[in-house]
FIZA-495965 format. One line per 3 residues: number of its first residue (from 1); their letters; for each residue x, y, z of C-alpha. Coordinates in nm, 3 decimals. Example, Ala and Ser with C-alpha at 12.3 -4.5 7.8 and 13.67 -1.06 7.14 Angstrom:
BEGIN
1> AS> 1.230:-0.450:0.780 | 1.367:-0.106:0.714
***
This chain:
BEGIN
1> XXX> 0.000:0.000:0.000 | 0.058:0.341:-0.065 | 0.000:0.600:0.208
4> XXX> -0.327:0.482:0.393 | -0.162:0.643:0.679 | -0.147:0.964:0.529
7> XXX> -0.258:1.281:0.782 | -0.373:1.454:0.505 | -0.712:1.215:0.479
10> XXX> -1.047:1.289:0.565 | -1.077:1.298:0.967 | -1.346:0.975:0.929
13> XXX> -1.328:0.949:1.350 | -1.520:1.268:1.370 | -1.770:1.182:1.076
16> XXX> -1.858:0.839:1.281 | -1.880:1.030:1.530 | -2.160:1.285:1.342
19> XXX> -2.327:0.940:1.185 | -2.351:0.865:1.549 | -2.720:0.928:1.659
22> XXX> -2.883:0.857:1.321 | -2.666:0.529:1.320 | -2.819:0.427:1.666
25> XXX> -3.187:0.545:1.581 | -3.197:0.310:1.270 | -3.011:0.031:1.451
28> XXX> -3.287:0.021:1.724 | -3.571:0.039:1.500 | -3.413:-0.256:1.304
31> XXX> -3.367:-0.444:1.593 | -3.725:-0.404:1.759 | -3.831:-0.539:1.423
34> XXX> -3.670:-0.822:1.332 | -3.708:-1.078:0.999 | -3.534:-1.396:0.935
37> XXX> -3.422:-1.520:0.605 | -3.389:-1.425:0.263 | -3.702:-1.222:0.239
40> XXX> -3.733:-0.879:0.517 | -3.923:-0.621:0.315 | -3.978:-0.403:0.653
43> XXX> -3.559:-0.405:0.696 | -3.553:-0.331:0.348 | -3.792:-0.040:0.300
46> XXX> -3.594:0.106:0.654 | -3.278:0.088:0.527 | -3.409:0.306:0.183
49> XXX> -3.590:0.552:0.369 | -3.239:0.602:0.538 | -3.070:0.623:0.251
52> XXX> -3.324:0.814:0.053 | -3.169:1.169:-0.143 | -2.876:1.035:-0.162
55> XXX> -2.666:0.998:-0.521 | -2.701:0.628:-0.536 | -2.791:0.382:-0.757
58> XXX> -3.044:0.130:-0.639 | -3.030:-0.232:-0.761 | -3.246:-0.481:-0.638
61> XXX> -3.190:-0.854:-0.580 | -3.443:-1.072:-0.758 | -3.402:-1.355:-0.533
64> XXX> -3.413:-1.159:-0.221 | -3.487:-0.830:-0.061 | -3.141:-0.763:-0.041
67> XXX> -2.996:-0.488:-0.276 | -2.672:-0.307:-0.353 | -2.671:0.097:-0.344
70> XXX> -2.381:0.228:-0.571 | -2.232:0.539:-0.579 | -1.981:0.712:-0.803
73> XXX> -1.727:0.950:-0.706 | -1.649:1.265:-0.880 | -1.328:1.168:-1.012
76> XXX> -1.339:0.788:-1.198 | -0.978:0.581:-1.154 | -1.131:0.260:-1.264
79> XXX> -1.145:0.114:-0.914 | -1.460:-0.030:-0.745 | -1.460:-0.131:-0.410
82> XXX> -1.773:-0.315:-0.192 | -1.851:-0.284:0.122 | -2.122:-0.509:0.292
85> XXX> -2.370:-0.508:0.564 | -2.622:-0.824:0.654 | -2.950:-0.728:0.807
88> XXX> -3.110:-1.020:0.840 | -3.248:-1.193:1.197 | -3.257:-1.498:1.388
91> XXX> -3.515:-1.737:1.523 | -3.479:-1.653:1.915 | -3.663:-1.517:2.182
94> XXX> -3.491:-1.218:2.319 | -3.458:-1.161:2.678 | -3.260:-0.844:2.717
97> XXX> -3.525:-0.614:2.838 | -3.390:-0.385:2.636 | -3.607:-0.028:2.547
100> XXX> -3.643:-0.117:2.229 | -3.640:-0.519:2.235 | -3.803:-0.772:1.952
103> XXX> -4.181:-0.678:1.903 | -4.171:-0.992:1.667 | -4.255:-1.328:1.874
106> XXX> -3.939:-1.586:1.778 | -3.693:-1.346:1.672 | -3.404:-1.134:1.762
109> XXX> -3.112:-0.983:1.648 | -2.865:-1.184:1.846 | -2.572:-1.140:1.572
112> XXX> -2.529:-0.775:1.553 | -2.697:-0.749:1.177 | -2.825:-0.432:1.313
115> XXX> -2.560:-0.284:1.366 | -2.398:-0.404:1.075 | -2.678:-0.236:0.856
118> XXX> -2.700:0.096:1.043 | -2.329:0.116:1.070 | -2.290:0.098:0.673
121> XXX> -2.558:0.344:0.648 | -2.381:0.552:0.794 | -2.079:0.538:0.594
124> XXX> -2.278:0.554:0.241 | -2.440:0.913:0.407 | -2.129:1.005:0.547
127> XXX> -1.933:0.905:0.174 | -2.222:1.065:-0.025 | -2.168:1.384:0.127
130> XXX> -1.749:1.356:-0.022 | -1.913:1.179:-0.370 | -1.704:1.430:-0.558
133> XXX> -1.398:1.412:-0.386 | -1.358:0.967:-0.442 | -1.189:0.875:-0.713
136> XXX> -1.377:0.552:-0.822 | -1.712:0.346:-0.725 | -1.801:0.227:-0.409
139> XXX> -2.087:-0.061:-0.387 | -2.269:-0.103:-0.083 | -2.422:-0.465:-0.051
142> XXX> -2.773:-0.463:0.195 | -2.791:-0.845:0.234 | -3.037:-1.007:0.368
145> XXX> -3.016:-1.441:0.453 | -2.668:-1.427:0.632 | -2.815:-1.679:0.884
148> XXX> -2.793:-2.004:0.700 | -2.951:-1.897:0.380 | -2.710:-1.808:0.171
151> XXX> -2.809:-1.463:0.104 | -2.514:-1.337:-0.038 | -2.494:-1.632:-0.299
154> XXX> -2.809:-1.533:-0.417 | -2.675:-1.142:-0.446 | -2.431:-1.273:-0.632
157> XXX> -2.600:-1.516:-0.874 | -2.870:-1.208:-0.893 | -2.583:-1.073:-1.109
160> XXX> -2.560:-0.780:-0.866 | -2.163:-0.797:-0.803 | -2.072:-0.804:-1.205
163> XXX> -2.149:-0.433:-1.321 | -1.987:-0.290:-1.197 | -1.746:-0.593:-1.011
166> XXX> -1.558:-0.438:-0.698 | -1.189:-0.564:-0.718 | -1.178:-0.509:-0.332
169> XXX> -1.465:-0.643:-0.065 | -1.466:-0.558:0.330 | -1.700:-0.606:0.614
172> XXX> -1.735:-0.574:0.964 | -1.885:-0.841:1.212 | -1.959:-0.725:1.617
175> XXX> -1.835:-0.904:1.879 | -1.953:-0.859:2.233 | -1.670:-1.092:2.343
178> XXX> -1.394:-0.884:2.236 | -1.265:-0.542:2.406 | -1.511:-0.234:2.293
181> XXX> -1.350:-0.033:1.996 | -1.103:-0.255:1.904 | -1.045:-0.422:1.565
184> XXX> -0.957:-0.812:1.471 | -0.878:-1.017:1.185 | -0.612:-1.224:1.061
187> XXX> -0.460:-1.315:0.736 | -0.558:-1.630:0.512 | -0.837:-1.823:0.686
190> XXX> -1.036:-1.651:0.915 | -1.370:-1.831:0.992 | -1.466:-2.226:0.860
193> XXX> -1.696:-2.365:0.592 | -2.010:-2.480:0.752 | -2.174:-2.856:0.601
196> XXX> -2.490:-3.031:0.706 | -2.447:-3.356:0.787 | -2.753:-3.611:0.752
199> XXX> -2.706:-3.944:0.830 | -3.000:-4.202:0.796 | -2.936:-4.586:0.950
202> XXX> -3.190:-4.862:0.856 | -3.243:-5.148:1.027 | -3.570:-5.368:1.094
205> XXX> -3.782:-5.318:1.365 | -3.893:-5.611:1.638 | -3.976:-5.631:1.972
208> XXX> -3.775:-5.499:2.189 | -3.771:-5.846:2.392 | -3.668:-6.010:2.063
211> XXX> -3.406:-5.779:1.899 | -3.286:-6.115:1.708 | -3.583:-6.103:1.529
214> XXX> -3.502:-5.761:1.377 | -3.211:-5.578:1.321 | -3.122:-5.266:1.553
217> XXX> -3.011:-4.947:1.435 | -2.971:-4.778:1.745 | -2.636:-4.926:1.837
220> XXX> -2.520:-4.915:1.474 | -2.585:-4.556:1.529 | -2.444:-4.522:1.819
223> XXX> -2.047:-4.737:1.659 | -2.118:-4.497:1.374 | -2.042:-4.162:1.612
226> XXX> -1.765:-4.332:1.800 | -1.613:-4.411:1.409 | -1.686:-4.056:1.323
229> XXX> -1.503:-3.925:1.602 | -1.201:-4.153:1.531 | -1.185:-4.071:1.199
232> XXX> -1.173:-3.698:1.286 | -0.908:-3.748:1.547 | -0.702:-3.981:1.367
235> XXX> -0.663:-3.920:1.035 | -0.755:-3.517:0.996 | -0.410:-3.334:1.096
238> XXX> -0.439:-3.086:1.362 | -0.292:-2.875:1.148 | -0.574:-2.819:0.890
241> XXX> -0.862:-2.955:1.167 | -1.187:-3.030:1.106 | -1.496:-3.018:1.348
244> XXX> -1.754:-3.246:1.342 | -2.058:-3.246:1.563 | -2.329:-3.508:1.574
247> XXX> -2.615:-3.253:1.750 | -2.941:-3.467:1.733 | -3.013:-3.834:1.734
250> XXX> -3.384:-3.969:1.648 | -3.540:-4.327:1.687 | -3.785:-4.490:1.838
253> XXX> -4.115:-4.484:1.952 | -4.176:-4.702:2.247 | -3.990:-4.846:2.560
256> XXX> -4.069:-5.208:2.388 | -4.023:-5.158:1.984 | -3.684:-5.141:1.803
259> XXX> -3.732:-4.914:1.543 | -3.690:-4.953:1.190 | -3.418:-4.657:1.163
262> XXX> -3.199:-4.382:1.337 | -3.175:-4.037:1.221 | -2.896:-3.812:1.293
265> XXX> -2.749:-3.470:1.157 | -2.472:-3.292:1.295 | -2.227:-3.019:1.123
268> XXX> -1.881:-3.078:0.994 | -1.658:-2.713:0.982 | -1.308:-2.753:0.764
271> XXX> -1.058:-2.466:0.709 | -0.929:-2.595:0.361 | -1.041:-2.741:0.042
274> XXX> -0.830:-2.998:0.087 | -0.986:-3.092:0.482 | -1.333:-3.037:0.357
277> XXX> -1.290:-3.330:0.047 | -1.095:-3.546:0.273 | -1.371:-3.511:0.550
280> XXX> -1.650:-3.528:0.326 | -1.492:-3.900:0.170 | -1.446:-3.998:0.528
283> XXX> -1.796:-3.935:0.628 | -1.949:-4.169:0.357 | -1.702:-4.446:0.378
286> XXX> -1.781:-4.442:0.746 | -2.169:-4.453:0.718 | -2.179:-4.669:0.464
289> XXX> -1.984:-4.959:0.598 | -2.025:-4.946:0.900 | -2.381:-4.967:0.893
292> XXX> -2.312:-5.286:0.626 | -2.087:-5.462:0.844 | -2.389:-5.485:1.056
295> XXX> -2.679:-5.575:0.847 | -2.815:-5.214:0.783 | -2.792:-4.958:0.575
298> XXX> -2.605:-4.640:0.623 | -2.750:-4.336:0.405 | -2.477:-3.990:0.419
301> XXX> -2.684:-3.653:0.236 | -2.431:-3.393:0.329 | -2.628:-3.003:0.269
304> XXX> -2.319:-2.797:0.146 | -2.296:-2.454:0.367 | -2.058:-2.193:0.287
307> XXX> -1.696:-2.174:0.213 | -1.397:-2.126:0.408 | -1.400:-1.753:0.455
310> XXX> -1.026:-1.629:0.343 | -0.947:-1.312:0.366 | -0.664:-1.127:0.172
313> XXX> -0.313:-1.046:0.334 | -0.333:-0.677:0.154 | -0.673:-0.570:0.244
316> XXX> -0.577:-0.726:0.648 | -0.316:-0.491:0.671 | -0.501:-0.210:0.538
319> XXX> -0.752:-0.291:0.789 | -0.486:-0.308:1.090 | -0.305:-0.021:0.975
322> XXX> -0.663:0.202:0.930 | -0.750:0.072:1.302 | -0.421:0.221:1.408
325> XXX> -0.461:0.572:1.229 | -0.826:0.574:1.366 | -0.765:0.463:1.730
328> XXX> -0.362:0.460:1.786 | -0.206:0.172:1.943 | -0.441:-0.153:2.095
331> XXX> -0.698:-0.057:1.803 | -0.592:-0.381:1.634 | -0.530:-0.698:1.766
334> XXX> -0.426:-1.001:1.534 | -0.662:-1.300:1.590 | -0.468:-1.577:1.716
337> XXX> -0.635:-1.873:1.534 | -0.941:-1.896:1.317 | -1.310:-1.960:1.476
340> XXX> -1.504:-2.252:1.337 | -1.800:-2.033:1.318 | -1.906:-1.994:0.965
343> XXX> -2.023:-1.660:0.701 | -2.183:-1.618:0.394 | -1.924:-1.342:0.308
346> XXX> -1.740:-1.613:0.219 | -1.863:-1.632:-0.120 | -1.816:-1.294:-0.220
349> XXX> -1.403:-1.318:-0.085 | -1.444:-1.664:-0.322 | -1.477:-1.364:-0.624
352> XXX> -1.294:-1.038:-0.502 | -0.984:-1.038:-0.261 | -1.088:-0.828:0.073
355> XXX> -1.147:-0.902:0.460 | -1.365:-0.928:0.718 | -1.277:-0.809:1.058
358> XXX> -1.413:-0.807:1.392 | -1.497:-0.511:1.626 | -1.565:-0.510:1.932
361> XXX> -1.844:-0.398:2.109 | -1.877:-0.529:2.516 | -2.082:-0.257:2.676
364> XXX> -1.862:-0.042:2.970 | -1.821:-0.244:3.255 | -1.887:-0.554:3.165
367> XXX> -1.609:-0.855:3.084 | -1.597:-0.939:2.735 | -1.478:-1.258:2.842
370> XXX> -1.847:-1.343:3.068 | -2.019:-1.133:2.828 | -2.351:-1.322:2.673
373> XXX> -2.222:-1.436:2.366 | -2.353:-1.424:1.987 | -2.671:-1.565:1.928
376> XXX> -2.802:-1.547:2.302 | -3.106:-1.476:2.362 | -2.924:-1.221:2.642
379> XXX> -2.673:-1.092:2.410 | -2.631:-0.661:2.454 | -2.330:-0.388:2.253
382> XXX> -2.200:-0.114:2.303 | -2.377:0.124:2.042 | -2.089:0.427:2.088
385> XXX> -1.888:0.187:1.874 | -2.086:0.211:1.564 | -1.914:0.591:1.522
388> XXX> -1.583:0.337:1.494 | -1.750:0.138:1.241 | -1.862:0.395:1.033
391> XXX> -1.547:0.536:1.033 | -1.376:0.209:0.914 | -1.601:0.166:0.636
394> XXX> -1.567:0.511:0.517 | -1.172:0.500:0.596 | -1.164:0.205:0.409
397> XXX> -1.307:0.250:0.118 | -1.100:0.606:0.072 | -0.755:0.374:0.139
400> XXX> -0.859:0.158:-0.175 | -0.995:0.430:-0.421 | -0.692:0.605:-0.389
403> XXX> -0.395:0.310:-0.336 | -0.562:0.001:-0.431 | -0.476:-0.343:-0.236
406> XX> -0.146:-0.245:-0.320 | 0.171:-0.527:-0.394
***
């Protein structure tokens, strides 16, 4: 890079700072109206009465309610850069007792999507108002379906990233486990792909005072999680690891029948290509013969989630180095190790080098460390750091207009 650092840039700490109160009116009123999924007209038509006035252009998603708002500076060097926000909900009962809490029955924003929606509101008001000053395109993706729906595949098969295609992508996720104001990331892989695992295992069912007469799933099941387990301990190198979670086992009817079959799913999270094939073969080998070597038969569908989510050395330090000029020293830290948590953000750094980071946002006094986690139904943020976000966005999009990813 360049000279991100340069003094000389727009002050974006004291334009968060002015996005400040509008960012936290729209976050609230997002957040005591939640929507799950692909489809959240009420977020939608919120989010454009924030943003109407402005220069942008509006495209909308055909497969979702998501859309992408772009705006073109004054001066045109070719580069396009997208920044993203998800807005969509999840099903949960909140229990924060907050003001301005879930009116909606069975759902809550428990993953910060508010804020990640009024926070890039923020920064496409706050980089409207310097439209003639940028020099280039900035793209800001409102996505809806983060939560397990793919949302930003369907943006992208919508044809909504082509014309024009960013060549740099960045976004910002909340964390109220991490220190208030401060910024995380890390180069390469930063959060895992996310699989379904379904596993079906037919037997025949008998009295339960007769198994011999039948043949019983239930402890085929049963050797199949034990092999599972093996499998992932012994032949996936700690290294390039792989989770995998059997999370619900069904069967049965009675205290006296065998049942016919088992059904299990589970999730398998890999940090490579390479883990995730490897896995993946495991998984059916195991199922299959396993169940065979007793009689049954062992049925693997495994529900493909979303990538690995890999972010870009270039745009990481561009990140740390803009969380630095922002906030001075402690404004960055370097995430250790990658979560197996997963993010549908992943498919757009699939397309267009960029990064995700982290921010922090445990509310003053508490310990990020106790704090009630992501998708709890308890789970509260510091809003005074949304001024930080905004100013990251807008910081970041300026770096990249005018310096690129650099070498």
């Amino acid at each position: 890079m360049n000279d991100i650092t340069a003094e000389s840039r727009t002050d974006w700490t004291a334009v968060g700072e002015a996005q400040l109160a509008d960012a936290v009116a729209l976050r609230r009123a997002i957040h005591a109206d939640p929507e799950i999924g692909l489809q959240c007209p009420r977020t939608t038509d919120k989010i454009k009465a924030a943003l109407a006035g402005l220069p942008l252009e509006i495209r909308d998603s055909t497969s979702t309610t998501g859309f992408v708002a772009i705006l073109r500076g004054g001066r045109d060097n070719g580069r396009t850069v997208l920044l993203r926000g998800d807005h969509d909900a999840l099903p949960m009962q909140e229990e924060t007792g907050l003001p301005f809490a879930s009116t909606v029955p069975g759902a809550m924003h428990a993953c910060g999507h508010d804020l990640h929606t009024a926070m890039l509101v923020g920064a496409a008001r706050a980089l409207c108002a310097r439209a003639a000053d940028l020099p280039g395109t900035i793209v800001f993706m409102f996505q809806p379906g983060e939560e397990g729906y793919h949302g930003a595949r369907f943006m992208i098969e919508d044809g909504l990233l082509a014309d024009p295609k960013p060549e740099a992508a960045f976004a910002l996720h909340i964390s109220p486990n991490m220190r208030s104001g401060v910024f995380v990331s890390r180069a390469g892989a930063l959060l895992a792909s996310t699989d379904a695992i379904n596993i079906t295992v037919r037997g025949a069912g008998a009295h339960a005072a007769m198994p011999q007469d039948g043949i019983d799933p239930i402890p085929v099941a049963c050797e199949i999680v034990t092999a599972l387990s093996t499998f992932v301990a012994r032949q996936i190198a700690v290294t390039d690891p792989a989770v995998l979670s059997i999370t619900k086992i069904t069967a049965g009817s009675a205290y006296n029948i065998v049942p016919d079959e088992v059904q299990m799913i589970g999730t398998l999270r890999t940090l490579s290509n390479a883990t995730r094939t490897k896995a993946k073969a495991g998984l059916q080998r195991i199922v299959e013969h396993v169940a065979a070597a007793h009689n049954c038969v062992g049925e693997l569908r495994i529900d493909e989630g979303y990538p690995v989510t890999q972010n870009d050395p270039r745009a990481v330090a561009m990140i740390r180095d803009i969380a630095v000029r922002l906030g001075g020293d402690g404004s960055y830290v370097t995430m250790p190790a990658p979560m197996m948590g997963g993010e549908d953000f992943s498919y757009v750094l699939r397309d267009i080098p960029g990064a995700m980071a982290f921010v922090g946002v445990a509310p003053e006094g508490t310990d990020p460390n106790t704090n009630p986690p992501l998708h709890n139904t308890k789970m509260t943020i510091d809003e005074r750091v949304m001024a930080k976000g905004v100013a990251m966005h807008c910081a970041l999009a300026e770096a990249f207009l005018n310096d690129g990813l650099g070498d």
